[in-house]
C-alpha positions as CSV (number, residue, x, y, z in Angstrom):
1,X,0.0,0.0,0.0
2,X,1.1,3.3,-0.9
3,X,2.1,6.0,2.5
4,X,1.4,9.5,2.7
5,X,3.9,11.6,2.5
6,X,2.4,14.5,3.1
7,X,-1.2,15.6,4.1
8,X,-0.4,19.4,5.1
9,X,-3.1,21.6,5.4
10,X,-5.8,19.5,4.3
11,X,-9.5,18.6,5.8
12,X,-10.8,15.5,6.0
13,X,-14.1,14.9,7.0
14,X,-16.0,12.3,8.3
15,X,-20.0,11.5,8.3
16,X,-22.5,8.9,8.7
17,X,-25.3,6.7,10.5
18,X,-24.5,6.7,14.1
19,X,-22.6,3.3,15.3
20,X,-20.7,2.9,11.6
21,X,-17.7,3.7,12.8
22,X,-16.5,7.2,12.6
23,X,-15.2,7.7,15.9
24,X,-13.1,4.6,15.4
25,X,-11.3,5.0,12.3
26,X,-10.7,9.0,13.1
27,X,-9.1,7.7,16.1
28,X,-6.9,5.2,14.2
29,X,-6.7,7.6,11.6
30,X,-5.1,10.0,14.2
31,X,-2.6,7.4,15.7
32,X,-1.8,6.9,12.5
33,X,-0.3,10.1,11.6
34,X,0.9,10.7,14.9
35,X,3.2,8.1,14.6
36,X,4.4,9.5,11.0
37,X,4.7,12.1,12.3
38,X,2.3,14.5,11.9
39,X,-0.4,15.3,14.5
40,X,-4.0,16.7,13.3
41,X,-7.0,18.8,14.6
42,X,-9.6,16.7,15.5
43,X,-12.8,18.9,15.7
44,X,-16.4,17.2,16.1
45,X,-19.5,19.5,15.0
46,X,-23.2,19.3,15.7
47,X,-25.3,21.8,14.6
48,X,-26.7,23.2,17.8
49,X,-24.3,21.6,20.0
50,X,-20.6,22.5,19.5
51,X,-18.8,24.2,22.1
52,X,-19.3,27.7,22.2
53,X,-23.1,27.2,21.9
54,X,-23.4,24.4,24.4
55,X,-21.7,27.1,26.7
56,X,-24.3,29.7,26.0
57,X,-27.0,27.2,26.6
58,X,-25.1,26.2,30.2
59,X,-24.7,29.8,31.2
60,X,-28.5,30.5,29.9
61,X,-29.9,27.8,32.4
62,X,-28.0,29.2,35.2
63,X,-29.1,32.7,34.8
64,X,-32.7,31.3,34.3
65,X,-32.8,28.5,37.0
66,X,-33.0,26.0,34.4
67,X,-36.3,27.2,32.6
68,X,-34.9,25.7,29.3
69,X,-35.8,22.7,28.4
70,X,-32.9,19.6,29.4
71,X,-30.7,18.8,26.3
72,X,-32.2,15.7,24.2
73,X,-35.4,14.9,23.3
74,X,-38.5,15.5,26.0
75,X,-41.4,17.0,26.0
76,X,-40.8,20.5,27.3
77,X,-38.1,20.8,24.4
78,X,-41.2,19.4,21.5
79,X,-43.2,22.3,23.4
80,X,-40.9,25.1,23.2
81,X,-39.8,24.2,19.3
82,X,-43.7,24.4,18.1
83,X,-42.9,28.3,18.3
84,X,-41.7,29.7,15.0
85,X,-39.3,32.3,16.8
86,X,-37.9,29.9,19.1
87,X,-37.2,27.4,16.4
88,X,-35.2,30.1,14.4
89,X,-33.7,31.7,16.7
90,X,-32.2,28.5,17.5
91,X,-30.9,27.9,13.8
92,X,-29.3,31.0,13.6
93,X,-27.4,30.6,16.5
94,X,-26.4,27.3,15.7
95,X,-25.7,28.4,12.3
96,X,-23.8,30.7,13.6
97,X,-21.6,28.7,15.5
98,X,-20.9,26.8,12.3
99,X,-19.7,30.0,11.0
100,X,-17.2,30.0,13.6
101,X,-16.0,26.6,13.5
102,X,-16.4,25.9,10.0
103,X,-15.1,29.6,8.3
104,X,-12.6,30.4,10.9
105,X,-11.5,27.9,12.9
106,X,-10.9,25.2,10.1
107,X,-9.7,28.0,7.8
108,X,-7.3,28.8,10.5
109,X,-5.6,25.7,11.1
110,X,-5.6,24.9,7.3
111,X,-3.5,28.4,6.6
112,X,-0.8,27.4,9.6
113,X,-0.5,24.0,8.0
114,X,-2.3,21.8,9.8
115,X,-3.8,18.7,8.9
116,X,-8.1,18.8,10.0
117,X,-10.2,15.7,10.6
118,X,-13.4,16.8,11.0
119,X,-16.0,13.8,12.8
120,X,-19.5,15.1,11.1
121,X,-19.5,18.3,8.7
122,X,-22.2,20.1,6.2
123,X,-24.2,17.4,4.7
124,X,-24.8,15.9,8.5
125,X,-25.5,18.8,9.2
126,X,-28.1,19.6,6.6
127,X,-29.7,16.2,7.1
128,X,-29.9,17.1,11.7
129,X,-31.6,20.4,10.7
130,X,-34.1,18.8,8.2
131,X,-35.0,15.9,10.4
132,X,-35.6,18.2,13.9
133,X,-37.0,21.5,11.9
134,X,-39.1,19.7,8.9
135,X,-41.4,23.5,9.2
136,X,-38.5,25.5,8.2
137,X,-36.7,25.8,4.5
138,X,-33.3,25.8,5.6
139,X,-32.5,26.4,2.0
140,X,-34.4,30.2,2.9
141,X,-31.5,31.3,5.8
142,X,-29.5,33.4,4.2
143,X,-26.7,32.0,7.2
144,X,-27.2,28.8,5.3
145,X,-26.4,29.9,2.2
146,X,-23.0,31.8,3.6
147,X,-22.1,28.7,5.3
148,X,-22.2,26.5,2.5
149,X,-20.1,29.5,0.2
150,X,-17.4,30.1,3.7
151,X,-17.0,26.4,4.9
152,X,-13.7,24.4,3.2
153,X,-13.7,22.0,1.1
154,X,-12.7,18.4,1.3
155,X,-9.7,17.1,0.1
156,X,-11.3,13.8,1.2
157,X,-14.9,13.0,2.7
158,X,-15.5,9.8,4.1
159,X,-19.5,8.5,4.2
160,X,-20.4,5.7,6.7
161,X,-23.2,3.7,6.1
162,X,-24.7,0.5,7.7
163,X,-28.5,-0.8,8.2
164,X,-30.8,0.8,10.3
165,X,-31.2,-2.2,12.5
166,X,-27.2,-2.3,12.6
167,X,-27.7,1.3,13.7
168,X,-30.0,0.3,16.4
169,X,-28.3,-2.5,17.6
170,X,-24.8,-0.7,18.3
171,X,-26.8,2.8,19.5
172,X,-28.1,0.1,22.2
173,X,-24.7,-1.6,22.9
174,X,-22.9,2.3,23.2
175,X,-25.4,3.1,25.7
176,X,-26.3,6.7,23.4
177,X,-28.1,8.7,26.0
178,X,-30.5,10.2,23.0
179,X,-30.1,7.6,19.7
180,X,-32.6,8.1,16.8
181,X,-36.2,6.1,16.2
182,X,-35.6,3.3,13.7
183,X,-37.9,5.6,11.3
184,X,-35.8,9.1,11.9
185,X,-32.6,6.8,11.0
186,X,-34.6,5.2,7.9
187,X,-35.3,9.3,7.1
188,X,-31.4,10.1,7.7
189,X,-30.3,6.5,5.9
190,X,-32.2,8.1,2.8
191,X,-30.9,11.4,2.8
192,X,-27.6,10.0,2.5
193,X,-27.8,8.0,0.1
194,X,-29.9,10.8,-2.6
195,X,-26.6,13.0,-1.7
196,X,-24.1,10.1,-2.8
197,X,-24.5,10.7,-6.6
198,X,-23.9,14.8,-5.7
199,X,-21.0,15.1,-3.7
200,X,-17.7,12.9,-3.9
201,X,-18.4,10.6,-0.8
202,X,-15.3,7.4,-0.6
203,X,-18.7,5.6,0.4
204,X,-17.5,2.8,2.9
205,X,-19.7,-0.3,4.5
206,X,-19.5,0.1,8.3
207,X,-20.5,-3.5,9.0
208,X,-17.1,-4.5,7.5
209,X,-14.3,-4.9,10.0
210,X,-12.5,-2.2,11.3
211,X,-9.3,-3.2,9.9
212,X,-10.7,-4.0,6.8
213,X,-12.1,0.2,6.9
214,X,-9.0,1.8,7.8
215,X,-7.0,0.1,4.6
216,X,-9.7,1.2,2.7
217,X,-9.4,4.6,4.5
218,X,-5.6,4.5,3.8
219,X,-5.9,3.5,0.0
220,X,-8.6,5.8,-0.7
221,X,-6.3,9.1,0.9
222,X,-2.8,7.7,-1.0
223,X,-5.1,8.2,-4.4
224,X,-6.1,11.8,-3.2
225,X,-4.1,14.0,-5.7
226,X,-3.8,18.2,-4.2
227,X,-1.1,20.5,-4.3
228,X,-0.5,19.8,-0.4
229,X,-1.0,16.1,-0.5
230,X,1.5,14.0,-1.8
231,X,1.5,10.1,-1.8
């Protein structure tokens, strides 16, 4: 198998059904490299719940003795997301966040060099916002639309995908604290798969073994040709 030589400055991202793997091989992934050498940015993202939103939302329930709703799904959250204003006002800060993470702190490392491996990014995005907030036309928010123009991209994006009841079963074994309905993860499952002929996924099965993924991972990078990455 051919090694990288070099992977400066670069993005690779990382998206998916829950339980296919992505944690895993970005972890490998990252060993990997370290040991060549080269140590990356890992950065996760969730629309809604990366860090400098998640603080907001901490402080927020402080100032107001906890009169927000608990993070996950309940029904004082369904309750307060029927309003229109609260739902938007959400997605914009969310979006905004993504702004943030996405158009400066990505762009960032990517000008000093540095290798990003990003564990979720747009189009999981997309599919989160479309799922939760089916009454809003994302496609309407002008912050949408400058996210999509702002936010890098790929030199490599990696899309795991697995059955819904192979989904299910490893949600269960993980112990997720909040893990999708068998019908939202048929919905997201869908989604995916009508963006595969649109965007350049390396499209991997993550009921294969995990050894058996991270060759594939490592094959698939060595053939990625950019004026940074050399193999």
């Amino acid at each position: 198998m051919k090694q990288m030589q070099s992977i400066r400055g670069s993005l690779i991202t990382f998206g998916g059904l829950d339980g296919a793997g992505k944690s895993t091989q970005i972890a490998l992934l990252t060993d990997y490299l370290v040991k060549s050498g080269r140590e990356p940015v890992c950065i996760w993202t969730r629309g809604g719940y990366t860090a400098v939103l998640q603080g907001l939302k901490t402080l927020s329930r402080r100032l107001l003795h906890r009169r927000l709703p608990p993070s996950g799904k309940s029904p004082q959250r369904s309750q307060a997301f029927s309003k229109w204003w609260v739902r938007r006002l959400w997605l914009s800060l969310a979006l905004l966040d993504l702004l943030w993470v996405y158009g400066v702190q990505i762009r960032w490392h990517r000008y000093r060099g540095r290798l990003v491996l990003c564990d979720r990014y747009l189009w999981d995005t997309a599919i989160d916002f479309r799922l939760n907030f089916p009454q809003e036309k994302l496609d309407r928010y002008w912050l949408w639309r400058l996210l999509g123009r702002i936010s890098p991209q790929p030199d490599a994006s990696f899309l795991m995908l697995l059955s819904v009841e192979e989904s299910v079963r490893r949600s269960k074994m993980k112990g997720e604290p909040f893990p999708d309905p068998p019908d939202s993860l048929g919905q997201r499952l869908a989604y995916y798969q009508d963006l595969i002929p649109r965007v350049p996924f390396h499209v991997l099965d993550g009921s294969q073994p995990i050894t058996t993924l991270f060759n594939q991972i490592l094959a698939d990078l060595a053939q990625v040709r950019h004026d940074q990455i050399t193999v």
